[in-house]
C-alpha positions as CSV (number, residue, x, y, z in Angstrom):
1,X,-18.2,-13.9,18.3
2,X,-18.3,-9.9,17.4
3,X,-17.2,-9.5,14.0
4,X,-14.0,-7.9,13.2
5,X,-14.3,-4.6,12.3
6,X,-12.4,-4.8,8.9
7,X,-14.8,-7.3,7.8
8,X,-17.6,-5.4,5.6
9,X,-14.5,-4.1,3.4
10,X,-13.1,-7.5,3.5
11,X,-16.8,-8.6,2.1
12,X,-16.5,-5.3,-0.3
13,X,-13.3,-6.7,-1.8
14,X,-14.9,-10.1,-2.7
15,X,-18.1,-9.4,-3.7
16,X,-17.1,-6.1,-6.0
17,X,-13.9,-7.7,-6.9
18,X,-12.7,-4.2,-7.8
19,X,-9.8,-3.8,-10.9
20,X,-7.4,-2.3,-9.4
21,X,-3.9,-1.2,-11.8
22,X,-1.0,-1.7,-10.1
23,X,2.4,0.3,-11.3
24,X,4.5,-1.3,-9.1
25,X,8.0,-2.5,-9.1
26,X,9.5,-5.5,-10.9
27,X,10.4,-7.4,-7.9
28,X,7.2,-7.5,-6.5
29,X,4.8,-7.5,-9.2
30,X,3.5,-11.3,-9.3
31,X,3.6,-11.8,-5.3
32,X,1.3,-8.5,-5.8
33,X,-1.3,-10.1,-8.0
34,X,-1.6,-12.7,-5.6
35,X,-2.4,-11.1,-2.5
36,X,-5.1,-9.2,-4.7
37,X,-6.6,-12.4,-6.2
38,X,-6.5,-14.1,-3.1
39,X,-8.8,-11.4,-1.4
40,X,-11.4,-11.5,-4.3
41,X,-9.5,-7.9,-6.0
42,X,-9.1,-8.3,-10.1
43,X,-5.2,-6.8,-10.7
44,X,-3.9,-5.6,-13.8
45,X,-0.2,-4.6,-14.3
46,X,-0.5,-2.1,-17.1
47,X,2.8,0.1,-17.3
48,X,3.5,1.2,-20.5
49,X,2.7,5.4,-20.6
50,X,0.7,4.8,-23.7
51,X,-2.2,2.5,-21.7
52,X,-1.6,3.8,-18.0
53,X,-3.5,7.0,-18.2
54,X,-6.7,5.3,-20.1
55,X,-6.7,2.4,-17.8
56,X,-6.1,4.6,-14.6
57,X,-9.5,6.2,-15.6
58,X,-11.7,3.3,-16.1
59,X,-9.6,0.8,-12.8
60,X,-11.4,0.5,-9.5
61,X,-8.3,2.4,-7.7
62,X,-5.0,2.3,-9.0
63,X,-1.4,2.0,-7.5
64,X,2.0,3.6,-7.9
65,X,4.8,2.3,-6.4
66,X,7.8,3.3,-7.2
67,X,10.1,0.7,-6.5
68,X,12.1,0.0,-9.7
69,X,12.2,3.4,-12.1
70,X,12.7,3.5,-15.7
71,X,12.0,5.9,-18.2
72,X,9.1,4.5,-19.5
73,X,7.6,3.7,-16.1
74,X,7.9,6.8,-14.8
75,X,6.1,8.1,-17.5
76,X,3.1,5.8,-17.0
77,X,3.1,6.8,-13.5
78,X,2.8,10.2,-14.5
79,X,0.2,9.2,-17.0
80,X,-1.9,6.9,-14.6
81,X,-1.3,9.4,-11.6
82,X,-3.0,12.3,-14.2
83,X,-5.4,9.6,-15.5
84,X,-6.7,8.9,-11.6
85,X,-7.0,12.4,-10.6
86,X,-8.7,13.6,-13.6
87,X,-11.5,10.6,-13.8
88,X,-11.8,11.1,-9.6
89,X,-10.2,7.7,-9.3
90,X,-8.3,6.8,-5.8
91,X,-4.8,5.9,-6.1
92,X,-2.1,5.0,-3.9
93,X,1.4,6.6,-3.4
94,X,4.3,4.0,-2.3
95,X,7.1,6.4,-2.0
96,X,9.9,3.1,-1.9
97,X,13.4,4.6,-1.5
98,X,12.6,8.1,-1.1
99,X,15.1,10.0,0.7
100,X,17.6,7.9,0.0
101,X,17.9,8.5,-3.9
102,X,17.4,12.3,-5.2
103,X,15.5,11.8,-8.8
104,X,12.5,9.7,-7.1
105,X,12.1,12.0,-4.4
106,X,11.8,14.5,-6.8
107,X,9.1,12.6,-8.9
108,X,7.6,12.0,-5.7
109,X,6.9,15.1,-4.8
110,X,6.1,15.9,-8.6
111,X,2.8,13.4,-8.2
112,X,1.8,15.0,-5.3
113,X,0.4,17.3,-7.3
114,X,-2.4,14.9,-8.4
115,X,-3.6,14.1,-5.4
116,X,-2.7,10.1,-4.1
117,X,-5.9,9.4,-1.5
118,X,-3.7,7.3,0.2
119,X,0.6,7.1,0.7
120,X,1.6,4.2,2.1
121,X,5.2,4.0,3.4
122,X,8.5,3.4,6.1
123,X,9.2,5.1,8.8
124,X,12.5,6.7,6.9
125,X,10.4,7.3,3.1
126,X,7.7,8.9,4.9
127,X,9.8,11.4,7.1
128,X,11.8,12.2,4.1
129,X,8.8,13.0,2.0
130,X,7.3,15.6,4.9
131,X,10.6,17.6,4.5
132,X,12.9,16.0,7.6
133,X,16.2,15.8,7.1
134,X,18.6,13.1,7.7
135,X,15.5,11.1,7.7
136,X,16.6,8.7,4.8
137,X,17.0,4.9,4.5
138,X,18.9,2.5,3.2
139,X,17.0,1.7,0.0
140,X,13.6,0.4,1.4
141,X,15.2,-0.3,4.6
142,X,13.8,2.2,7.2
143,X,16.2,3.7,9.9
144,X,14.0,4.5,12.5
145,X,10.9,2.8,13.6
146,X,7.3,3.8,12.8
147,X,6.7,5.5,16.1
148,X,8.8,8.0,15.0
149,X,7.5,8.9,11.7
150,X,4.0,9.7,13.3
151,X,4.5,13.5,13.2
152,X,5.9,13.8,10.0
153,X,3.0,11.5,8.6
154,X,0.6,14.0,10.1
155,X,2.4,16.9,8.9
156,X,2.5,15.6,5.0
157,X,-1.4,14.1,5.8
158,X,-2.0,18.1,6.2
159,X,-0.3,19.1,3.1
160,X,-1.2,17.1,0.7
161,X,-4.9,16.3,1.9
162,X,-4.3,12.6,2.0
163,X,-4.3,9.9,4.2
164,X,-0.7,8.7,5.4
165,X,0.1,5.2,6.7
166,X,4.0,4.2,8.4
167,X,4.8,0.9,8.0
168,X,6.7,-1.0,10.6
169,X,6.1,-3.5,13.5
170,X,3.3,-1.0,14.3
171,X,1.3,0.5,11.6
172,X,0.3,4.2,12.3
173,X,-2.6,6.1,9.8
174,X,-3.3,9.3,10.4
175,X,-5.3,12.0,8.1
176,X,-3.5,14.8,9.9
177,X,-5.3,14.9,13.0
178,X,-6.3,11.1,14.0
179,X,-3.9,9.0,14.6
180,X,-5.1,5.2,14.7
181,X,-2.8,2.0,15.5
182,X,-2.2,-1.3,13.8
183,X,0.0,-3.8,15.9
184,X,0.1,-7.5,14.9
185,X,2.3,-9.6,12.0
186,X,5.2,-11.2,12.6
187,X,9.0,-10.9,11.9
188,X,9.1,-13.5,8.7
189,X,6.7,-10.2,7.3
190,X,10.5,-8.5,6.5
191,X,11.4,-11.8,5.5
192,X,9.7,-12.2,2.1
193,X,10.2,-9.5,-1.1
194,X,7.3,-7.5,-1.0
195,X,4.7,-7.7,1.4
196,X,5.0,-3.8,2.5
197,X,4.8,-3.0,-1.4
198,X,1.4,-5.7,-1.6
199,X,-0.3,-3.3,1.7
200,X,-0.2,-0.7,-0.5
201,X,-2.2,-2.8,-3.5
202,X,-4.3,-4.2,-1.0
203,X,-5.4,-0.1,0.4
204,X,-5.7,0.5,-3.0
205,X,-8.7,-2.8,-3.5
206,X,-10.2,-1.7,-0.6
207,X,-10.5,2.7,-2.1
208,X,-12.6,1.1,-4.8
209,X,-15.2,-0.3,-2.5
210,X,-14.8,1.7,0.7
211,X,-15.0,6.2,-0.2
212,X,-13.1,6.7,3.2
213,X,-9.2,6.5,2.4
214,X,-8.8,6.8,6.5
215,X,-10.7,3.3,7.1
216,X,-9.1,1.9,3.7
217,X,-5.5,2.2,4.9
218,X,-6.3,1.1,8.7
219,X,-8.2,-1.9,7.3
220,X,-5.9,-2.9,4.7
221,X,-3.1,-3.0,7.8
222,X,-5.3,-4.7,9.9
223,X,-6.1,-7.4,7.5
224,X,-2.4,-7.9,6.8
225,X,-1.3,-7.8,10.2
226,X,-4.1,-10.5,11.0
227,X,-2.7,-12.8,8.1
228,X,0.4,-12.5,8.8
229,X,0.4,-13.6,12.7
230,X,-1.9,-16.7,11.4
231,X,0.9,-17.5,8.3
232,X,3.5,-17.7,11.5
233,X,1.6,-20.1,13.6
234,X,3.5,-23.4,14.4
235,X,4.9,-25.6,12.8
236,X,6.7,-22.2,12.6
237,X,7.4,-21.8,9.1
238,X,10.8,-20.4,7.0
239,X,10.4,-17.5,4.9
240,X,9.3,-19.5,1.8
241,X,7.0,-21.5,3.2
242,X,5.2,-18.1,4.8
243,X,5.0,-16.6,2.0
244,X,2.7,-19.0,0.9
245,X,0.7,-19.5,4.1
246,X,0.8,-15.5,4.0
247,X,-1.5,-16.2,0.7
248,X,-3.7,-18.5,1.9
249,X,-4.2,-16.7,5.4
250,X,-5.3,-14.0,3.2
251,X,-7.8,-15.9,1.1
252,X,-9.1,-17.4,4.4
253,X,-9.8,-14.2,5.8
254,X,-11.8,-13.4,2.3
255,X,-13.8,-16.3,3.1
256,X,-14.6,-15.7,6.5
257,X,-15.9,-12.6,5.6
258,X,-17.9,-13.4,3.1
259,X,-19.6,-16.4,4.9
């Protein structure tokens, strides 16, 4: 049987079991550390602006989502998103709600600036943050599907020198000029809080062990898209009951790629 192709950085994940700092949103957070864990990654939730920056310089890669703002989480995202760039750390941008809510598509666009190797988002967050407008969701809901995004992704890949990846029943990851495509998953993937945000932590395990942020983002969607169609297999499960098979499919996969 060939070997799947997102294997080795599968294998990289378990066997370096990179720290990787997640800023991510309050919703989210927990059913984050558990996708990391269950793929071999070490997670840490440090978001207080006094500890972000340091951390972001010593972590694997680091993440910055920006689901649920405060004050003082916007300021460790600042801090962390400095404290990557500066040490030559990857990190992550999840633009959530962008478009749809002027201050965070301001601060966006602000931590640009620093360089995210990767920015992981919908259809709707993504076209908003290459400049189209009327592109905006409702919240994190996108309003168009991912096909559609695909040539505002490459436009901001070209601007800001990083890799983009849309989100949706296809995933599409382009670095401005290659486009590659992700099908797979399943419906119950909507169904449960915080599986897009968890891609994101999951490209962000795979930066710290893979230097290509193009083959990061398009494995990390792969190896969601492959759990997620095993999690649905019968007896077809309700959302609750996925999300867990969702974690196990995951740690599976760890394990057959480490075998």
């Amino acid at each position: 049987m060939t070997e799947p192709t997102w294997n080795p950085s599968l294998r990289a994940v378990a066997t370096g079991s990179p720290l990787v700092h997640c800023l991510t949103n309050i919703v989210v957070a927990g059913f984050t550390a558990n996708v990391l864990l269950a793929l071999g990654a070490s997670p840490a939730m440090v978001e207080n602006a006094e500890e972000a920056g340091p951390f972001a310089r010593v972590a694997g890669a680091v993440l910055v989502n920006l689901g649920t703002l405060s004050g003082e989480r916007e300021a460790a995202m600042r801090a962390a998103a400095v404290g990557a760039h500066s040490a030559a750390r990857p990190w992550v941008l999840d633009p959530v709600a962008v478009g749809a809510l002027e201050h965070r598509t301001i601060l966006a666009h602000e931590l640009l600036n620093h360089r995210p190797a990767i920015i992981r988002g919908n259809a709707s967050e993504i076209a908003s943050l290459a400049g189209v407008s009327g592109a905006a969701g409702r919240g994190v809901d996108s309003r168009v599907g991912s096909a559609a995004a695909v040539g505002p992704a490459q436009e901001l890949a070209r601007a800001s020198g990083a890799v983009v990846a849309v989100s949706g029943a296809v995933d599409y990851v382009t670095d401005g000029q290659r486009v590659l495509e992700i099908p797979g998953g399943d419906i119950l993937m909507t169904r449960v809080t915080g599986v897009g945000c968890a891609l994101g932590a999951v490209m962000a395990a795979i930066l710290a062990v893979v230097p290509d942020p193009l083959q990061a983002a398009q494995d990390a969607s792969a190896i969601l898209k492959e759990a997620g169609s095993r999690a649905a297999l019968p007896p077809l499960p309700g959302p609750g009951t996925y999300a867990v098979r969702l974690l196990d499919s995951l740690g599976t996969l760890a394990r057959e790629a480490s075998s």
